[in-house]
C-alpha positions as CSV (number, residue, x, y, z in Angstrom):
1,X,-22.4,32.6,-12.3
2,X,-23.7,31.5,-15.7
3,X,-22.8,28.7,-17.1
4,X,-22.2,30.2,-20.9
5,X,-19.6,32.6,-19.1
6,X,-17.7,30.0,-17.2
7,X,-17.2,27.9,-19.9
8,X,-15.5,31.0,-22.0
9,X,-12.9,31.2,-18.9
10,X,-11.1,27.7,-18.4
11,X,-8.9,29.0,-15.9
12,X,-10.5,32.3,-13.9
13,X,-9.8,34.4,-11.4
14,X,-12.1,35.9,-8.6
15,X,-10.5,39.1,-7.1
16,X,-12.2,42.1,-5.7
17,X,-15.7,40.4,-6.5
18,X,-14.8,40.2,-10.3
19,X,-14.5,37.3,-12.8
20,X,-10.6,37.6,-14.6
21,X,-9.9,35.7,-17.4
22,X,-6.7,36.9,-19.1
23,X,-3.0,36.1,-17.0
24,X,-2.2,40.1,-16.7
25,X,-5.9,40.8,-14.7
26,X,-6.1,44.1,-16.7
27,X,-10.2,43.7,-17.4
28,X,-12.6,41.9,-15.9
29,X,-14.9,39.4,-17.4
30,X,-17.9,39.9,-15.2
31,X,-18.7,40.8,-11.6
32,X,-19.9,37.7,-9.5
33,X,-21.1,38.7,-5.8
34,X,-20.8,35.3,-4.0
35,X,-20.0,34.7,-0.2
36,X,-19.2,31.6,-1.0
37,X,-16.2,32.3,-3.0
38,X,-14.8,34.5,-0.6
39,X,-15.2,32.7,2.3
40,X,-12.1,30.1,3.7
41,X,-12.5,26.6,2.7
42,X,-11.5,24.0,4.9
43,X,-8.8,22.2,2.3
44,X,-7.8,26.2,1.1
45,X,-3.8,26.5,1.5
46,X,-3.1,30.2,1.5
47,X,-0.2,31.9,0.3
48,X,0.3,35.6,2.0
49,X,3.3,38.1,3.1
50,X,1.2,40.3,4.7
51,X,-2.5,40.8,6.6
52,X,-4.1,42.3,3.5
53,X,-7.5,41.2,3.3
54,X,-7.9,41.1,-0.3
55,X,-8.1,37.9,-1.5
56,X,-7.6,36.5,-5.2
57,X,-9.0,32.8,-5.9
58,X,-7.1,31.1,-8.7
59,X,-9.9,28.1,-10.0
60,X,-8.2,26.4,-12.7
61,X,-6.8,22.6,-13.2
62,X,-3.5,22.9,-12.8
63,X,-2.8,20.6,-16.1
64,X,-4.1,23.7,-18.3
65,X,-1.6,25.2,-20.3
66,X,-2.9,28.7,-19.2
67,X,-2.3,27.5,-15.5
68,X,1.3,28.4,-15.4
69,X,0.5,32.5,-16.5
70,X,-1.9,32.9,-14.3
71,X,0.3,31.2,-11.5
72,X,2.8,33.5,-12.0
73,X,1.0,36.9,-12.0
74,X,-1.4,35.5,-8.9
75,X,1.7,34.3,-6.8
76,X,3.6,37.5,-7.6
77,X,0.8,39.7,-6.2
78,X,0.7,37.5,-3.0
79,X,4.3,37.9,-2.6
80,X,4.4,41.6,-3.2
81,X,1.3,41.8,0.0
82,X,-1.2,43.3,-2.0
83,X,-3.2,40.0,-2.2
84,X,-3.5,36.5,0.0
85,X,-3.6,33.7,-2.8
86,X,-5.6,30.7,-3.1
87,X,-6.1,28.1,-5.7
88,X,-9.1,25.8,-6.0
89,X,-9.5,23.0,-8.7
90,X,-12.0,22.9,-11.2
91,X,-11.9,20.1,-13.9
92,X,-11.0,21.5,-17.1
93,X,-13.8,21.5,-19.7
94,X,-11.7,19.4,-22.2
95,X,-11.8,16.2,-19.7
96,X,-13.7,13.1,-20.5
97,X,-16.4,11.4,-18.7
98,X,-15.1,8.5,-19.7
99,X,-14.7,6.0,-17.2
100,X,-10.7,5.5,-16.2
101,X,-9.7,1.6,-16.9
102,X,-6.8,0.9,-14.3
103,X,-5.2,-2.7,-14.8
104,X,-5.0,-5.2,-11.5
105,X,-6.7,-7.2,-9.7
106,X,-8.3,-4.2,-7.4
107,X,-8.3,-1.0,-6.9
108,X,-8.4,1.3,-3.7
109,X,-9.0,4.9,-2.6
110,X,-7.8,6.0,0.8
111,X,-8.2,9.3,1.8
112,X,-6.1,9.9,5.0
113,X,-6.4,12.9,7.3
114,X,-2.2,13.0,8.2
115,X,-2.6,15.5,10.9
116,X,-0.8,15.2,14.7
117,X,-3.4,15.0,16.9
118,X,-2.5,14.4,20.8
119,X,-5.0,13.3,23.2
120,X,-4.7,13.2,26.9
121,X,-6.0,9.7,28.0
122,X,-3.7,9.7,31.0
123,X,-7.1,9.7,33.1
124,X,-9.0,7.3,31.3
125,X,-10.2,3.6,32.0
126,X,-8.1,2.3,29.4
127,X,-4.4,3.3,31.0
128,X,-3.7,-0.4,32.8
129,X,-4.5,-1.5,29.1
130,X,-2.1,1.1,27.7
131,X,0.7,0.2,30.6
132,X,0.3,-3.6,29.5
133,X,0.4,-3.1,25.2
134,X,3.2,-0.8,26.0
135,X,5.5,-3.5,28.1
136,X,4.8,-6.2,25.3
137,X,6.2,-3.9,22.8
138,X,8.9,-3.0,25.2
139,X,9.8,-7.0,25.7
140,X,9.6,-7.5,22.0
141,X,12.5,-4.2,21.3
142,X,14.2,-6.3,23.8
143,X,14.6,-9.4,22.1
144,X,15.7,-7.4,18.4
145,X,19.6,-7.1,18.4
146,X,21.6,-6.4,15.4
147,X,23.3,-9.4,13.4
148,X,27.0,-9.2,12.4
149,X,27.7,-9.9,8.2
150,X,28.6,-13.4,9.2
151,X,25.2,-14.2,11.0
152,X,23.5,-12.4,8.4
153,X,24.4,-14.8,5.8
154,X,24.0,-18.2,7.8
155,X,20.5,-16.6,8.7
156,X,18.4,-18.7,6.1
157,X,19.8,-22.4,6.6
158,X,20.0,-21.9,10.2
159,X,16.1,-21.0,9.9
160,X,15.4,-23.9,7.8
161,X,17.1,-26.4,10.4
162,X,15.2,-24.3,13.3
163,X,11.7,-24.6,11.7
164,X,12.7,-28.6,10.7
165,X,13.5,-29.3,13.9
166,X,10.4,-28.4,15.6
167,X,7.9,-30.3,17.0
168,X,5.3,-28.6,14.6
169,X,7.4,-27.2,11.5
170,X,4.5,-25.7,10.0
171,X,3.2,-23.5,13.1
172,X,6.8,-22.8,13.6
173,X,7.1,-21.6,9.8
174,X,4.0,-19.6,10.7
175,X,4.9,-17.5,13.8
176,X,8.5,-16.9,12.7
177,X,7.5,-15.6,9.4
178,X,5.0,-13.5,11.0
179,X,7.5,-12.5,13.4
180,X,11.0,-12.6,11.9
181,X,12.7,-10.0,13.3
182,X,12.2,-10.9,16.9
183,X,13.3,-14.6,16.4
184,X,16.1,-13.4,14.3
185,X,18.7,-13.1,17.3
186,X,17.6,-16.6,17.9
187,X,17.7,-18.3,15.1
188,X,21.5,-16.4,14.2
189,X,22.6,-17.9,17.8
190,X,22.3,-21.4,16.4
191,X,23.7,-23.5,13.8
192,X,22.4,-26.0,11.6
193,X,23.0,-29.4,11.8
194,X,25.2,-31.6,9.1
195,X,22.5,-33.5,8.6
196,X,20.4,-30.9,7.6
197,X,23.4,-28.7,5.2
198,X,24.1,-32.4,3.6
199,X,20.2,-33.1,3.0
200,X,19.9,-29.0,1.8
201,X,23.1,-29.1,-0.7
202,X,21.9,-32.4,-2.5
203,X,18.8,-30.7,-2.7
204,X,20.1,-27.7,-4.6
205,X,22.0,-30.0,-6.5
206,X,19.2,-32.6,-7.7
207,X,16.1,-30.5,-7.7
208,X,16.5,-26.5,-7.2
209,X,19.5,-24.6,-7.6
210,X,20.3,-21.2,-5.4
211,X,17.7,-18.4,-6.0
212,X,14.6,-20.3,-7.5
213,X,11.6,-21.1,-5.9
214,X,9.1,-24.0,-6.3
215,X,5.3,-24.7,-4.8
216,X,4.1,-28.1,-4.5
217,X,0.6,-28.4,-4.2
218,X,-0.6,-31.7,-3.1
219,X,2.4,-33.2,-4.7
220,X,2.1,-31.1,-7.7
221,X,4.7,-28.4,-8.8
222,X,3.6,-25.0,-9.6
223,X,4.8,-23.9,-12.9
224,X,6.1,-20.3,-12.6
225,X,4.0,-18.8,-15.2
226,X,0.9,-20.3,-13.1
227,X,1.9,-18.4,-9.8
228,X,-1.2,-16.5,-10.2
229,X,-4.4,-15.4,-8.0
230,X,-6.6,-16.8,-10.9
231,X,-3.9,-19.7,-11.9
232,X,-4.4,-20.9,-8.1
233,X,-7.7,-20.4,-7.7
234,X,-8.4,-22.6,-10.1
235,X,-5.8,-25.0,-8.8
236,X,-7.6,-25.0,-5.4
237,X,-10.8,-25.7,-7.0
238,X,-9.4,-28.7,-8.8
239,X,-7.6,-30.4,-6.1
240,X,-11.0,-29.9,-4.4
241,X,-12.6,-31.4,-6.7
242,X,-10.5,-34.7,-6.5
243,X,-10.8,-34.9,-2.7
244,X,-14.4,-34.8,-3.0
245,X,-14.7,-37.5,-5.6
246,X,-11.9,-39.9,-3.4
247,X,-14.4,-39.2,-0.3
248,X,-17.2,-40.6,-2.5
249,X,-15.5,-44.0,-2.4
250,X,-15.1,-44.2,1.4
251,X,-11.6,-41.9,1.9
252,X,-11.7,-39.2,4.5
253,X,-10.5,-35.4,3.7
254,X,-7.5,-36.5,5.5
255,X,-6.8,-39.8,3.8
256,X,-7.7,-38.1,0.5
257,X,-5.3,-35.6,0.4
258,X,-2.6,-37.7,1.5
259,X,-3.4,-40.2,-1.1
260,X,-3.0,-37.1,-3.7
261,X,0.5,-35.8,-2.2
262,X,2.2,-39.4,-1.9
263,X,5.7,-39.5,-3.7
264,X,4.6,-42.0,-6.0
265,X,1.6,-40.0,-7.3
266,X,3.3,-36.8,-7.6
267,X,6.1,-38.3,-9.8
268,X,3.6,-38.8,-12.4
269,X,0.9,-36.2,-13.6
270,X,-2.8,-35.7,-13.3
């Protein structure tokens, strides 16, 4: 097809080896003898209410204005069984080359293919393999068993007191977080200690009230407008920084950083 003649039709039809380019398809534009606009694309969607082998190929971008007309008239014929319909996109000739500039930190493309497909792998090598990932899912359904209102709301103390009372508070923070709804059950079954409600009210009353959130760093507080990738970054980098100038003087990593989160230095700021 030329390219002086496409450009005249923003929105064209191909029926009956003829170019359309008006929404009633009274005239045609132009023959075009292709094979590759009649044959079946693999992402073409068909529309059909009958076995007619005529087809009529709608290439437009669907944003046009004329997209609508020629929708109408295409779709009607399809209904009616004197056509199968088809639409293929084609960007409009108005459209910038332009570069799009999408705010974030990143962005991603993912095409995915969203088709059921079923395999038979009851005779391969990997069944045993199968038999074993499908039990350890099965033992973890096991241990997930709905809470009650009341459990529910004593979840997040109780899980404070659980993770405290660890032997290693941090790994514990780490697997339950990764895994919350299978300690859940747990967690709901206990109850925290006085000790630990007493220590968490005076908290909230001195230093955080109910539905705020702080990070220390190294004895530091976060300010909110800092809770950034870049703002921490950069925080990183500078705690860094200080550990490797204390190790200069004969501290370890270890030493260093606990020099930097004592009480008494993060009262005061650096």
């Amino acid at each position: 097809m030329m390219a002086a003649q496409d450009a005249v039709c923003p929105v064209w039809v191909h029926l009956d080896g003829k170019q359309y380019c008006s929404p009633d398809l009274e005239r045609a534009q132009q023959p075009v003898d292709s094979d590759d606009l009649e044959a079946e694309l693999p992402f073409d969607r068909t529309l059909s209410s009958s076995d007619t082998q005529v087809i009529s190929t709608l290439y437009a971008d669907i944003t046009h204005p004329l997209f609508g007309q020629f929708h109408q008239t295409v779709s009607k014929t399809a209904k009616e069984g004197r056509t199968a319909y088809r639409v293929r996109y084609r960007p409009s000739n108005s459209d910038s080359n332009q570069p799009l500039l999408v705010s974030g930190y990143g962005v991603e493309l993912v095409l995915k293919r969203t088709d059921y497909i079923v395999i038979d792998d009851r005779d391969s090598s990997s069944t045993e393999a199968s038999k074993k990932d499908d039990e350890s899912v099965e033992g973890v359904a096991a241990d997930l068993k709905p809470l009650t209102n009341s459990e529910v709301s004593r979840l997040g103390i109780n899980a404070g007191d659980y993770i405290m009372s660890s032997e290693d508070p941090m790994s514990t923070l780490q697997e339950i977080t990764a895994n919350f709804p299978k300690y859940s059950s747990q967690i709901a079954a206990t109850n925290a200690s006085d000790a630990f409600i007493k220590e968490h009210l005076q908290n909230r009353e001195i230093l955080l009230p109910s539905g705020f959130n702080v990070i220390w760093m190294n004895g530091v507080q976060m300010l909110p407008r800092d809770v950034n990738a870049y703002s921490l970054l950069d925080s990183l980098r500078k705690e860094r920084g200080l550990i490797e100038q204390l190790k200069t003087v004969g501290l370890s990593a270890t030493q260093a950083v606990d020099l930097l989160s004592h009480e008494v230095i993060g009262s005061g700021s650096r």
